[in-house]
Phi, psi and omega in degrees: 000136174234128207252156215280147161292161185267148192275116168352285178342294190280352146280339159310328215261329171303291202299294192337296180292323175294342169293288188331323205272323175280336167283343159322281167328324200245016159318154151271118169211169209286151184268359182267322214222297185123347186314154124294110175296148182282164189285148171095350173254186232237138161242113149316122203247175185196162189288138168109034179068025172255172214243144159212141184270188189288315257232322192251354170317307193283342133349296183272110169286319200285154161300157153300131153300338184201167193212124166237132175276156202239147194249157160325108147031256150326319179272341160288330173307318197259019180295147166210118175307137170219166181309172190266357161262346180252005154277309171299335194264302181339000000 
């Protein structure tokens, strides 16, 4: 089967949504209210993996297991992991 080439638009408008969809994806937001929280506030994880922001925080008598400040984007992206021997020399 042979298919017509895509018109400049409409692969701008394809790669656009497959980005949007992928930072979608990598958001953090709360499983109580769904906000996303802003960078630099605190999310709170409780067991079986749910996520609550500061606002829905008070919600919960138990503690957190963990409390992560949610980061920029971009600053996560540009972190590069590196092996567990040039951490030890470093």
């Amino acid at each position: 089967m042979r298919r017509e080439p895509i018109s400049e638009p409409d692969l701008e408008r394809h790669l656009l949504r497959i980005g949007v969809s992928s930072l979608h994806a990598e958001r953090l937001c709360c499983d109580r209210c769904g906000r996303t929280p802003l960078v630099g506030e605190v999310v709170y994880r409780y067991a079986r993996d749910r996520k609550l922001c500061a606002l829905c925080r008070p919600s919960r008598k138990e503690q957190p297991i963990a409390t992560v400040p949610v980061r920029h984007g971009e600053e996560i992206r540009a972190q590069r992991l590196r092996p567990a021997a040039d951490r030890d020399i470093a």
